[in-house]
N, C-alpha and C positions, 0 to 999 in steps of 0.2 A: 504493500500500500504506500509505505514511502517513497518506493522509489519511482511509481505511477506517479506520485507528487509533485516529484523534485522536475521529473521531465518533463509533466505537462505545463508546471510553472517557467518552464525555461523554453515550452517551445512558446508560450503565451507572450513572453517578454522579448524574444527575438519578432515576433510577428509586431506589437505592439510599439516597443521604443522606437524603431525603424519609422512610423507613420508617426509616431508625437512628435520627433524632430524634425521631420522634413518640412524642408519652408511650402509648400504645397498645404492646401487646407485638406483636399478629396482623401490621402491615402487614408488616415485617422479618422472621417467620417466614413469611409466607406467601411471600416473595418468594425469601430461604435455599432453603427447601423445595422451589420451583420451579429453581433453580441444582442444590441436590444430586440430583433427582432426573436432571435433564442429566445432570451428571455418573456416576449412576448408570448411565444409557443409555450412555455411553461410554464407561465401564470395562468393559460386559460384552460392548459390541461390540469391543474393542481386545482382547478374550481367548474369540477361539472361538463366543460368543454370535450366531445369527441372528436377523435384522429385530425378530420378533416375539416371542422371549425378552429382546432385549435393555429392549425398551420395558418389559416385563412387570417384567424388574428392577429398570428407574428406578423407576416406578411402587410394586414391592414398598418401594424405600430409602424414597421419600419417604413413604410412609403408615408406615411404621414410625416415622420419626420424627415424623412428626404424634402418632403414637399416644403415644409418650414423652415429648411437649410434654402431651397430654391426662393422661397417667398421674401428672402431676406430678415428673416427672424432669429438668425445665428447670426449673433454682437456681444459685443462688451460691456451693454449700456443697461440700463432699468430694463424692467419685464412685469408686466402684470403676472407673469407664468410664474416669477418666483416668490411673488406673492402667493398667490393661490396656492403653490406648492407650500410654503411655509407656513398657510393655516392646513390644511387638511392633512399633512405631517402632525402639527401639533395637535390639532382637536382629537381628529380620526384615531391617532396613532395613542393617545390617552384613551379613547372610549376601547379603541380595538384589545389594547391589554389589561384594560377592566371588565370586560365579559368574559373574555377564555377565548379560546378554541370551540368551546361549545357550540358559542352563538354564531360563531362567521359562516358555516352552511345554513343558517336561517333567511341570510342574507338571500334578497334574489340573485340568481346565478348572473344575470346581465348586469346589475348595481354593480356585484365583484368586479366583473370584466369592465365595468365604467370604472372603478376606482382603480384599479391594475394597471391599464390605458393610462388612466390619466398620469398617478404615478410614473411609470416608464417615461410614456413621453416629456416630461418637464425632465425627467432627471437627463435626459439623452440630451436635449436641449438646453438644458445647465451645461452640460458636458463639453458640447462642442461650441458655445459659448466660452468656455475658460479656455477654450485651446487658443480663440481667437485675440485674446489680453494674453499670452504667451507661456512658452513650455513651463517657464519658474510659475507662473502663478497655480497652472493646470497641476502639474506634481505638488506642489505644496498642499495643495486639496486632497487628491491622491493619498499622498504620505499621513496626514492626518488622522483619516481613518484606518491604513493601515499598520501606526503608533498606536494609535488609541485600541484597536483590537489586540496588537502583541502585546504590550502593556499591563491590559487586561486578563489576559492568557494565563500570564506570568503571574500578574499579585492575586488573582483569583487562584490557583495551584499553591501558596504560597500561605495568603493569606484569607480566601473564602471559608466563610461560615453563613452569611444571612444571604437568603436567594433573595432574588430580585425579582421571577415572575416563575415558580415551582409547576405550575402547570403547561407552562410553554416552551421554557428553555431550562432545565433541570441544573445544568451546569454553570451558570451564569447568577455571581456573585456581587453584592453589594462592593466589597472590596475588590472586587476585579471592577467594576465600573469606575472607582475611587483611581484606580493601579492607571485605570489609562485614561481617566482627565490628566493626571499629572505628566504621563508621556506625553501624552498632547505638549503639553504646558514645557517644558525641556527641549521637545525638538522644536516649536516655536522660538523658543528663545536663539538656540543655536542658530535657526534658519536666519533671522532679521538679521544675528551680528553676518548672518555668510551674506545677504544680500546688500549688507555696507562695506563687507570687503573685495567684492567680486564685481559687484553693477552686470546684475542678468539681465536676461532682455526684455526681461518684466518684475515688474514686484510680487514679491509672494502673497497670499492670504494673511499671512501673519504681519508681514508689514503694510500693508494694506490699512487693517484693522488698527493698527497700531496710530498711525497716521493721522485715521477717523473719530478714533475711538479712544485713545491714550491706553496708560497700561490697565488700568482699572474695567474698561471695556475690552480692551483684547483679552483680558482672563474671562473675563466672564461671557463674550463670544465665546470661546476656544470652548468650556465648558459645557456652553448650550451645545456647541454642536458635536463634543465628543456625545454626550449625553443624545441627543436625534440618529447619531449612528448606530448605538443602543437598541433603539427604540426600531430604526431599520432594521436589523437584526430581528430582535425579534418579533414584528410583526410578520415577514417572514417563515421565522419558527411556526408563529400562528398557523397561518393557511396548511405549511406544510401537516403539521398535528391535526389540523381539524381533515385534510385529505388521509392523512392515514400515510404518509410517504415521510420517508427517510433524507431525501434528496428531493430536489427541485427538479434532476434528473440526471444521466448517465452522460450527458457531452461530453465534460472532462474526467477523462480519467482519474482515480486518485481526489477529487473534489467536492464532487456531482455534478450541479449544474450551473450554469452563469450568471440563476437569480441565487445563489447560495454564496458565490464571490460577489456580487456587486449590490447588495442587501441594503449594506450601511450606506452604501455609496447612494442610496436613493434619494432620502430626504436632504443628504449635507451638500452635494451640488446643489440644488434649486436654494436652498438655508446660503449657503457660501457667498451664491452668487447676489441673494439679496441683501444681504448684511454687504459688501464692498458696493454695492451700488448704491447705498445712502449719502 
C-alpha cells in the first residue's frame, strides 16, 4: 500500500508541477478540469447517481467550468462565487456535521448533486483563479492545507484524546486540529520572511493577508481556514459514511479517489480567495 502511495504521488507531481509552472495558462486548467470533472463523477456516484448519470455529471462540472475559464471568469479580482462559496462552506458545512451521516440520504438526491456542483465548481474556479495572481501565491494555498493536514496527522498520533466528530471521522482529534493551526501558523511565518528574501512572482497568501490584515488578522485568517479545511474533510467523511464507501473511489492507486485528496482543498480556495480580495 505504501509503495502504491509513494508512486502515485510522484507520478501526480511530475504531471502537475510541469503545468503550475509553465507560463501558458491551458496546461494547468486542462489538467484541474480533468481532476474536477473525476471528482464530479464521484460525488454523484457517492449520492444515489447510476453509471451513466454519474459520468454525465462529471462531464456537465467540467465543461461548465471550461465555459467560465472561456466566459472570462478566471481573474485575480473579487467574485460573488467566493462569496457564496464562503457562506455555504460555513453555514452548510456546520449544519452538515451537526446531523451525522444519518440525515444527508434524506437529502433529495438532486439538492446533493446541487450542492456537490456547486461546491466543485467555485473551488475549480478558486483554483484556476490563484494560478492566475501566480505560482507563489497558488502553492502557498496549496501548502496550507497540506501543513495543516500533516501537522494534524502528527499531534493527533501524539497527542489525540477528544474526537472532534466520533461518528464521521473516528480518527480525527481535537489536538490534531490544534497540531495543524499551528503548522499552518510556522510555515506562514517562514513563507513571508522567504517572500522578503527572494521577490517571487507573486505574493503569497500569507503575505497577502499580512498586508491586509496585520499580524493579529493573518493568525486569525490562517486559523479560520486551517479550521474550513477540517470541516472539508470531513464533510466529505460524511457522504462517504452515509454511502456506505470506504473511498470516494479507486482512481488512484494507494489513495482512493481525487475527492479524498482534494477534500480540504474545497472550501479554503473559494475562503482564500475571498479573504485576499478585500
Amino acid at each position: 500500500m505504501l509503495k502504491q502511495r509513494v508512486i502515485t504521488a510522484v507520478v501526480l507531481l511530475l504531471i502537475l508541477l510541469p503545468a503550475m509552472f509553465a507560463p501558458m495558462a491551458w496546461p494547468f486548467a486542462l489538467i484541474t478540469l480533468l481532476m474536477i470533472g473525476a471528482a464530479g463523477w464521484e460525488w454523484a456516484r457517492l449520492n444515489a447517481a447510476g453509471s451513466a448519470l454519474a459520468i454525465g455529471f462529471g462531464v456537465l462540472l467540467a465543461a461548465l467550468c471550461a465555459g467560465a475559464m472561456a466566459a472570462g471568469w478566471v481573474h485575480p479580482g473579487a467574485s460573488p462565487a467566493w462569496w457564496l462559496a464562503f457562506a455555504v462552506w460555513v453555514l452548510g458545512g456546520a449544519l452538515a456535521l451537526r446531523v451525522g451521516p444519518s440525515a444527508w440520504p434524506q437529502l433529495p438526491a438532486v439538492a446533493r448533486w446541487v450542492l456537490g456542483f456547486a461546491a466543485l465548481w467555485t473551488a475549480w474556479l478558486a483554483l484556476a483563479s490563484a494560478k492566475t495572481i501566480g505560482v507563489n501565491y497558488l502553492l502557498s494555498v496549496l501548502c496550507l492545507v497540506w501543513a495543516a493536514d500533516i501537522a494534524a496527522y502528527f499531534g493527533g498520533k501524539a497527542f489525540g484524546r477528544r474526537k472532534v466528530a466520533l461518528a464521521i471521522s473516528p480518527g480525527k482529534s481535537w489536538e490534531g486540529v490544534w497540531s495543524g493551526m499551528l503548522g499552518v501558523l510556522v510555515l506562514a511565518g517562514a513563507w513571508i520572511a522567504l517572500d522578503r528574501s527572494i521577490q517571487p512572482d507573486s505574493a503569497s497568501l500569507y503575505t497577502l493577508l499580512l498586508q491586509r490584515f496585520g499580524v493579529v488578522g493573518l493568525v486569525l485568517s490562517l486559523v479560520f481556514l486551517s479550521a474550513m479545511s477540517v470541516v472539508g474533510d470531513l464533510v466529505e467523511s460524511l457522504v462517504k459514511r452515509a454511502a456506505g464507501a470506504k473511498d470516494s473511489s479507486g482512481l488512484l492507486p494507494g489513495h482512493g479517489g481525487v475527492l479524498d485528496r482534494v477534500d480540504a482543498l474545497l472550501p479554503v480556495f473559494p475562503i482564500a480567495m475571498a479573504l485576499s480580495s478585500l
